[in-house]
ZAGUVEX-592591 format. One line per field, with one value per residue (C-alpha): residue number from 1; residue in three letters; x, y, z. Coordinates in Angstrom, 1 decimal. Each point is the difference from the previous one (the first is absolute). Last residue first. Example, Ala and Ser with C-alpha at 12.3 -4.5 7.8 and 13.67 -1.06 7.14 Angstrom:
2
k: 2 / 1 .
r: SER / ALA .
X: 13.7 / -1.4 .
Y: -1.1 / -3.4 .
Z: 7.1 / 0.7 .
***
This chain:
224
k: 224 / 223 / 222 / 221 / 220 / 219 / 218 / 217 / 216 / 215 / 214 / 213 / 212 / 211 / 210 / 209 / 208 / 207 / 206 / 205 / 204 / 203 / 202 / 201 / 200 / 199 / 198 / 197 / 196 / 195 / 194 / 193 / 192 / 191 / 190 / 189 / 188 / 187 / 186 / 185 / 184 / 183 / 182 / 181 / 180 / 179 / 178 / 177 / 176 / 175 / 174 / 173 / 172 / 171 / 170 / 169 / 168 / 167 / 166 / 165 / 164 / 163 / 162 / 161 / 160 / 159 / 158 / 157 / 156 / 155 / 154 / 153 / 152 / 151 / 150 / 149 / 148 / 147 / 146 / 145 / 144 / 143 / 142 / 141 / 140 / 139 / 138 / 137 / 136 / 135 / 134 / 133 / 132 / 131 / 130 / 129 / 128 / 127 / 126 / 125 / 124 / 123 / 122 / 121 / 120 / 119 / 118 / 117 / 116 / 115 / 114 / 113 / 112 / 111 / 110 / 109 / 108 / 107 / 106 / 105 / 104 / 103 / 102 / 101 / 100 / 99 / 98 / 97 / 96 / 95 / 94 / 93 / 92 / 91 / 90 / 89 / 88 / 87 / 86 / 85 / 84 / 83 / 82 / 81 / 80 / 79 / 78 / 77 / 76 / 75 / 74 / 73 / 72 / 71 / 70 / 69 / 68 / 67 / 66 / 65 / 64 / 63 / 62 / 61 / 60 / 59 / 58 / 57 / 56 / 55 / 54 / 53 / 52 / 51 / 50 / 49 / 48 / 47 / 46 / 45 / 44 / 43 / 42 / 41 / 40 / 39 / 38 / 37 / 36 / 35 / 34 / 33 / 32 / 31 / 30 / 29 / 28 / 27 / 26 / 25 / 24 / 23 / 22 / 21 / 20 / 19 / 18 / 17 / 16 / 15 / 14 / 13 / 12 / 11 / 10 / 9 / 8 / 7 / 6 / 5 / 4 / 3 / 2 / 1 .
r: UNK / UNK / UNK / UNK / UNK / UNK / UNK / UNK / UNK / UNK / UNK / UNK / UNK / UNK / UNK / UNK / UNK / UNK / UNK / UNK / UNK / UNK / UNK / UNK / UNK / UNK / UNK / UNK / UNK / UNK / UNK / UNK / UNK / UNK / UNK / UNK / UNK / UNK / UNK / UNK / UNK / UNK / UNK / UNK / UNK / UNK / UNK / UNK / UNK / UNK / UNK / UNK / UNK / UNK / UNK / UNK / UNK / UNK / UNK / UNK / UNK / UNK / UNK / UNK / UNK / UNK / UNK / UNK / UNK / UNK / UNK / UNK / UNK / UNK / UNK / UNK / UNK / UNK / UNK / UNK / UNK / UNK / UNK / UNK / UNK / UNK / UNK / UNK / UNK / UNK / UNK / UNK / UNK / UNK / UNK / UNK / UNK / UNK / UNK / UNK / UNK / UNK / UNK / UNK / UNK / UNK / UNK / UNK / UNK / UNK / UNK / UNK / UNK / UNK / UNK / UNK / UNK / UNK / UNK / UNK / UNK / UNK / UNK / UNK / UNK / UNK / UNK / UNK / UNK / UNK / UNK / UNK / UNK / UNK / UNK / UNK / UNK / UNK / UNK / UNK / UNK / UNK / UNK / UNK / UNK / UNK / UNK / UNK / UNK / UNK / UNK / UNK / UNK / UNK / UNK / UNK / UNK / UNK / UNK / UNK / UNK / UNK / UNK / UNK / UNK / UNK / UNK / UNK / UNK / UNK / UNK / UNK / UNK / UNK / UNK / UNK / UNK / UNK / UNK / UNK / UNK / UNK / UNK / UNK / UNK / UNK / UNK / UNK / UNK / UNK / UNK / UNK / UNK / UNK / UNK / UNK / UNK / UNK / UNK / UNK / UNK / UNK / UNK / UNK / UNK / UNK / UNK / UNK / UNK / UNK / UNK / UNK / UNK / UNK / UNK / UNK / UNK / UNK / UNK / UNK / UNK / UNK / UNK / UNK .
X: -150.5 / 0.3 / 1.0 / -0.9 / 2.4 / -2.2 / 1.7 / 0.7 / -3.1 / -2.8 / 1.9 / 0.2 / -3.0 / -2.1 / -2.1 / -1.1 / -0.8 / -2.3 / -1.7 / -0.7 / -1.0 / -2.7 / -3.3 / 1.0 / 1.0 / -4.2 / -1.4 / 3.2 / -0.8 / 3.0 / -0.4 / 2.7 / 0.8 / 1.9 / 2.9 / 2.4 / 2.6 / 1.5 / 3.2 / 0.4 / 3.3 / 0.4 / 3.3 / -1.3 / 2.8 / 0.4 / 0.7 / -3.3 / 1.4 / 0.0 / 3.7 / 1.5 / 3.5 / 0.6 / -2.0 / -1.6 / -1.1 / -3.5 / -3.2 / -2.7 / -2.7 / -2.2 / -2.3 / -1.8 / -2.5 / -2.6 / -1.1 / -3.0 / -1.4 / -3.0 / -0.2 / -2.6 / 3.5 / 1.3 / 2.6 / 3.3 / 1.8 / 2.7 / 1.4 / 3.2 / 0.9 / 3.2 / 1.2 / 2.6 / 1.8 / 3.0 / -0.2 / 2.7 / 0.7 / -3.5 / -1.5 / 1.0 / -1.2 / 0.1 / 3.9 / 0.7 / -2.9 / 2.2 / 2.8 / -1.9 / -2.1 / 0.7 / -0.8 / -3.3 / -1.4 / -1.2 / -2.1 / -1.9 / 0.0 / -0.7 / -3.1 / -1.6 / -0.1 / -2.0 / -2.2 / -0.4 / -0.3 / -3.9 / -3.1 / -0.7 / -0.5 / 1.2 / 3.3 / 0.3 / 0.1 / 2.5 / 2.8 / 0.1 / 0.6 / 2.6 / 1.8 / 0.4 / 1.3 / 2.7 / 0.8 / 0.6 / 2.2 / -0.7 / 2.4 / -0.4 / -3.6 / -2.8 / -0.4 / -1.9 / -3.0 / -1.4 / -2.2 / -1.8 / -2.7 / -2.0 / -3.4 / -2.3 / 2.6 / -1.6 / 2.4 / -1.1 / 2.4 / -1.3 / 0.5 / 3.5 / 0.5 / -1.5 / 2.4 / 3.1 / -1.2 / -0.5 / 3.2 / 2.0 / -1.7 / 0.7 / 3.6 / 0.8 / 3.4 / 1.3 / -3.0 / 1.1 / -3.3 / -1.7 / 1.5 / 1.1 / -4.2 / -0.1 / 2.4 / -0.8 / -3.9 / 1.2 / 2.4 / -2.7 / -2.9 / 2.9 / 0.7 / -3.7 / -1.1 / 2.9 / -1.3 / -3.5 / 1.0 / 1.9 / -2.6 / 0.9 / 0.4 / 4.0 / -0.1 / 1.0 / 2.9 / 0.8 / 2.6 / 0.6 / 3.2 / -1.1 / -1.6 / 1.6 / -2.1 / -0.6 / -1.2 / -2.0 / 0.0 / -2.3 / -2.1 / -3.4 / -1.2 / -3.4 / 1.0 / -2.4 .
Y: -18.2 / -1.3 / 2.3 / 2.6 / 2.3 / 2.5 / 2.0 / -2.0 / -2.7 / 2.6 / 2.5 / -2.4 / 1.2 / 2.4 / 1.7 / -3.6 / -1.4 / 2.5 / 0.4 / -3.8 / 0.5 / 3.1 / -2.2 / -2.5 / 2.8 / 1.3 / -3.8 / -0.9 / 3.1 / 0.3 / 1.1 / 2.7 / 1.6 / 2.8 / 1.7 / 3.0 / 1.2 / 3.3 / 0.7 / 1.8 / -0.8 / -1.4 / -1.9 / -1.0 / -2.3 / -0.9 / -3.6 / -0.5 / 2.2 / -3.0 / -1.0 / 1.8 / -0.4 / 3.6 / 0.9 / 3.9 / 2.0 / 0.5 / 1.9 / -2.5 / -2.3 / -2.7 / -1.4 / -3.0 / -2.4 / -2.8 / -1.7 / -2.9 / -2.6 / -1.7 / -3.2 / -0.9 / -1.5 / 3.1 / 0.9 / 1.6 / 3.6 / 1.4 / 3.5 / 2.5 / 3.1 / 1.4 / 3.9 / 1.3 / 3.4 / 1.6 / -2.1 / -0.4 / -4.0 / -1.3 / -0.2 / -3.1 / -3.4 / -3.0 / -0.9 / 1.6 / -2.4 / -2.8 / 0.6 / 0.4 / -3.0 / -1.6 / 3.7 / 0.0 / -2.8 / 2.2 / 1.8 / -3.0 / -1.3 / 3.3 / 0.7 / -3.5 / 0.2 / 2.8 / -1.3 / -3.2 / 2.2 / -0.6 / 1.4 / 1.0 / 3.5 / 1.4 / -2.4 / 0.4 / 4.0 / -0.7 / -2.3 / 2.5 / 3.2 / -3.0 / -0.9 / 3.6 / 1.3 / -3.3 / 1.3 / 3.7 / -0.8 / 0.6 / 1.5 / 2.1 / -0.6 / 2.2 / 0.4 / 2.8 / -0.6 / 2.6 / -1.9 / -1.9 / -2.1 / -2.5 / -2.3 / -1.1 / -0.3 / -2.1 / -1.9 / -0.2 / 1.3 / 3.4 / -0.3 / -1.2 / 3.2 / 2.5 / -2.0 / 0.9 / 3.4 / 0.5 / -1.1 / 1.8 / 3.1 / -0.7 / -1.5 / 3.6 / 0.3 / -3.4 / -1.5 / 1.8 / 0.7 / -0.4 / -3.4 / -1.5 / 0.8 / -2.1 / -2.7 / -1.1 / -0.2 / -2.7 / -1.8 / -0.3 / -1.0 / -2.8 / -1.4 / 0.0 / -1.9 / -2.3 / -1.1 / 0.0 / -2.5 / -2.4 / 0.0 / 1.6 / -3.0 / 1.3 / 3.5 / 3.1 / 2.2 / 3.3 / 2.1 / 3.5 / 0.2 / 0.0 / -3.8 / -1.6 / -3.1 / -2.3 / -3.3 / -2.1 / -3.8 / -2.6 / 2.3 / -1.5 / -1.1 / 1.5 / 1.4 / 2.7 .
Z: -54.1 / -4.0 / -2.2 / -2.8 / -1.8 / -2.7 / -2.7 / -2.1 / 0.1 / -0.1 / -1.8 / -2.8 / -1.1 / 2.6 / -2.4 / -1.8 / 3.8 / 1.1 / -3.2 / -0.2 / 3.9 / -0.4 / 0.0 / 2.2 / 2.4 / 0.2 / 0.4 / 2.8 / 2.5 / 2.0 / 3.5 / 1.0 / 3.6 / 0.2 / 2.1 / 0.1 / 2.1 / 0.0 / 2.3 / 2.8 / 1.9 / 3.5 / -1.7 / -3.6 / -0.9 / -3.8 / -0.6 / -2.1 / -2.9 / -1.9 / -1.1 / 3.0 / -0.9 / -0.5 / 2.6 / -0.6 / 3.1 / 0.7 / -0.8 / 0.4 / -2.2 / 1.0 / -2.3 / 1.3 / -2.2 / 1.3 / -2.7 / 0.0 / -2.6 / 0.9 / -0.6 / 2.9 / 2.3 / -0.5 / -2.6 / 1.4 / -1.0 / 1.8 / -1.6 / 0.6 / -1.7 / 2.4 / -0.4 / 1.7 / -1.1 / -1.7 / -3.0 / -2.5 / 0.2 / 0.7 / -3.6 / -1.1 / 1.1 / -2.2 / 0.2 / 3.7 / 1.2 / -1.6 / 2.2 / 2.9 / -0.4 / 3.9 / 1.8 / -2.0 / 1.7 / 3.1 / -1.8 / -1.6 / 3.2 / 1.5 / -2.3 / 0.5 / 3.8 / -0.2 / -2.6 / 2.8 / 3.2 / 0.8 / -0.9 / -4.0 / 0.1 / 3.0 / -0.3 / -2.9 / 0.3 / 3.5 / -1.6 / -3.3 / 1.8 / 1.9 / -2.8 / -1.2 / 2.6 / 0.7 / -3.5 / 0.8 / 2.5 / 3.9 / 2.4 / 3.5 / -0.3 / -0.1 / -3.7 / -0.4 / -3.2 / -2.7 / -2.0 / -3.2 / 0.2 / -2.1 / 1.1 / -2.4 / -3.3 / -2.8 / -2.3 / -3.1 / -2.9 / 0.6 / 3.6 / 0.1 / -2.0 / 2.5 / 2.5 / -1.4 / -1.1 / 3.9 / 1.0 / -2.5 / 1.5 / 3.3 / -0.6 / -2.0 / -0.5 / 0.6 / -1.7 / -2.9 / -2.4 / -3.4 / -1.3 / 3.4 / 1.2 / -3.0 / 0.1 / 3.5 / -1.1 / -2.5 / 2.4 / 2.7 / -2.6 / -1.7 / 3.9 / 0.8 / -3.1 / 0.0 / 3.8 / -1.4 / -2.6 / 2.4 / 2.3 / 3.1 / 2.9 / 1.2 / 0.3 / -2.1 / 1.1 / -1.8 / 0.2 / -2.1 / -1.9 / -3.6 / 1.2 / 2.6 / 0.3 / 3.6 / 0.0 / 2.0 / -1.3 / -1.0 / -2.6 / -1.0 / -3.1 / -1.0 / -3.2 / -1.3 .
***
């Protein structure tokens, strides 16, 4: 495994769910975690519509992540009010992801990670509309969103959201993240994922041959 270190935090829009990996991850497990996250994308995507079913496609998500050796100690998924007169699904998101790190690691970095990356995506709008696809004939809000870091003992750490809502369509809403929840229920999910290097080492030359050119197509990463 390479031990150089990434300089740079970046975030990757991969089939349309975010994910933002931190500055320090070792430049293998940073490829690692982006090919896992793009695998286990593609198959809840293959058996399931996460705009249908974003409990369901949620939990398929994650059973996959575990096969390829991520372990899961702590996942939710529930009913939640929004309280305020207007919140967006992506500010949701961010902060279901702000408050696991937090509890598990201390501190507001992973938080922090997520709305960067989150933040970003207003500057790569026209590429965004390039890689993502599915959001132009759904009648509700779903955001997949992700932050993962590697602590200072090497071990590699995910904190995912899933956050889905009945809502209007936006046309111009590349993401879905736009969508206004109003004192609305909406479901939000959460997890917290430790990847186990021996078991994933095992699985990556699979990984990478069923993901092909997928993994450069289909994925737009950039620096936040």
């Amino acid at each position: 495994m390479s031990d150089d270190k990434t300089s740079a935090d970046a975030g990757l829009l991969v089939e349309g769910n975010l994910l933002a990996c931190g500055a320090g991850m070792s430049d293998q497990h940073r490829q690692d975690v982006k090919n896992a996250f793009h695998f286990a994308t593609l198959a809840a995507d293959k058996v399931l519509d996460i705009e249908k079913d974003g409990k369901a496609w949620y939990d398929k998500f994650l059973d996959a992540m575990r096969d390829v050796g991520f372990t899961t100690p702590k996942r939710s998924f529930e009913m939640e009010t929004s309280t305020e007169l207007s919140v967006t699904l992506g500010a949701v998101a961010v902060r279901v992801i702000g408050a696991a790190g937090s509890a598990l690691l201390g501190g507001t970095a992973v938080g922090e990670l997520a709305k960067k990356a989150f933040d970003k995506l207003t500057t790569v709008e026209s590429d965004t509309r390039i890689v993502h696809h599915k959001k132009k004939s759904k009648d509700r809000g779903v955001v997949g969103m992700a932050a993962c870091v590697e602590t200072a003992k090497g071990d590699v750490v995910m904190v995912m959201s899933c956050v889905q809502s009945t809502a209007p369509n936006i046309d111009d809403d590349v993401l879905g993240v736009q969508f206004k929840l109003d004192k609305s229920d909406y479901y939000a999910g959460q997890a917290v994922l430790t990847l186990n290097s021996f078991v994933y080492e095992k699985v990556r030359a699979t990984i990478e041959e069923k993901l092909g050119v997928r993994s450069v197509e289909n994925v737009l990463q950039y620096d936040i």
